[in-house]
N, C-alpha and C positions, 0 to 999 in steps of 0.2 A: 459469563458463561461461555464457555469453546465448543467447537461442535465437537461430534463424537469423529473419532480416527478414520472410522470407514465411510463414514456421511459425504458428501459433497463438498470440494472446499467454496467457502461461500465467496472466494473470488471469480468464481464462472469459468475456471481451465477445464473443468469435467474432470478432474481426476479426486481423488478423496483426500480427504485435509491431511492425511501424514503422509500421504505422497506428495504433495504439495508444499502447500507454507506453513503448516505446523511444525518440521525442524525447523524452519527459519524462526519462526516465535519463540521455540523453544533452544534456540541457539546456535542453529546453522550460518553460514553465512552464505548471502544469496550468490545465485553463478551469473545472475545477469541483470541490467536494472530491470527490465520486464517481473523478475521474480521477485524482486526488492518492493516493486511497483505494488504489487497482487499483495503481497505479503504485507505492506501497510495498509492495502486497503483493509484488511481482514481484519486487522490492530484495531484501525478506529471503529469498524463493525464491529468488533466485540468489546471494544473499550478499554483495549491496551496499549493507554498512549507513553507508557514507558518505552515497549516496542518502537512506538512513533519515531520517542525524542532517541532512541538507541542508534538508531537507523539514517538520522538528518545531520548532517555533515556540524561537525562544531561551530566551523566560522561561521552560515546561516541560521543553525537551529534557534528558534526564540528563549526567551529565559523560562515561561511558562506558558505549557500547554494544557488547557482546560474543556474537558467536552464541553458538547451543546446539550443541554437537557433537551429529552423527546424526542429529539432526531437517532431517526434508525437508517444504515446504510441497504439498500434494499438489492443493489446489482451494479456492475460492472461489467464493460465492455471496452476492451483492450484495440483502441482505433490503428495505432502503428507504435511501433516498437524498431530502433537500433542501437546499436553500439561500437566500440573501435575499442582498444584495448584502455584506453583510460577514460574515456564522456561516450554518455548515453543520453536517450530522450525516450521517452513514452509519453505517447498522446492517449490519454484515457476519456471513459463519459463514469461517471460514476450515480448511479441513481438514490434517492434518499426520499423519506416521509417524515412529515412532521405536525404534529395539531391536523391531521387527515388530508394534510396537501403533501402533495408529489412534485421532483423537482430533480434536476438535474444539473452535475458538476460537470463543467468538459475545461481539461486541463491539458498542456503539453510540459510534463518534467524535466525536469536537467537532473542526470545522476553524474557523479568523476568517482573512479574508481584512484582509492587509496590506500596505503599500510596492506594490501592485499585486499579490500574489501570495497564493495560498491555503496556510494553514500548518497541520499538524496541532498539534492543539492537547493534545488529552487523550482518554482513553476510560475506557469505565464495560465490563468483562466482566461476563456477564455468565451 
């Protein structure tokens, strides 16, 4: 299910999902790993891990990417974000519930920017 155009995007920028990371889902490509960031979180919040796998750099990406049954992504909260014209990093928290417990992801990204396009690359949880 995706949320509605003018809703909030549910990666927590305050701006409404088509002004946000809805082109991106729907085939934009991101301007920054910050936007790449938000925009996969959004993916596995709503359970489009095609997005996922589209967006994770070939030489890392796994052969298969499978949800977790139950688990809902609840929020995000963007710690630091930079970039240089080719590697990026975002440190995110990412919050989630599951079977009625609460829990949180804190991660630091590695994006490299190629073919014109920003790829996630790897992360350090942490």
């Amino acid at each position: 299910m995706s949320p509605r155009a003018a809703s909030p995007c549910p990666c927590g920028s305050g701006e409404s999902f088509d002004g946000c990371c809805g082109p991106l889902l729907a085939g934009e490509l991101a301007a920054s790993p910050e936007a790449l960031m938000r925009s996969r979180y959004v993916a596995y919040a709503l359970g489009d891990l095609a997005y996922v796998a589209r967006t994770w750099h070939p030489g890392t990406r796994p052969d298969v990417l499978e949800p977790t049954p139950g688990l809902h992504w609840t929020g995000l909260e963007v710690v630091a974000a930079e970039h240089g014209e080719k590697r990026g990093t975002v440190e995110f928290r990412a919050r989630w519930r599951e079977a009625g417990r609460a829990g949180e992801m804190h991660e630091r990204s590695r994006f490299v920017r190629q073919s014109g396009r920003w790829w996630y690359l790897d992360g350090e949880v942490r």
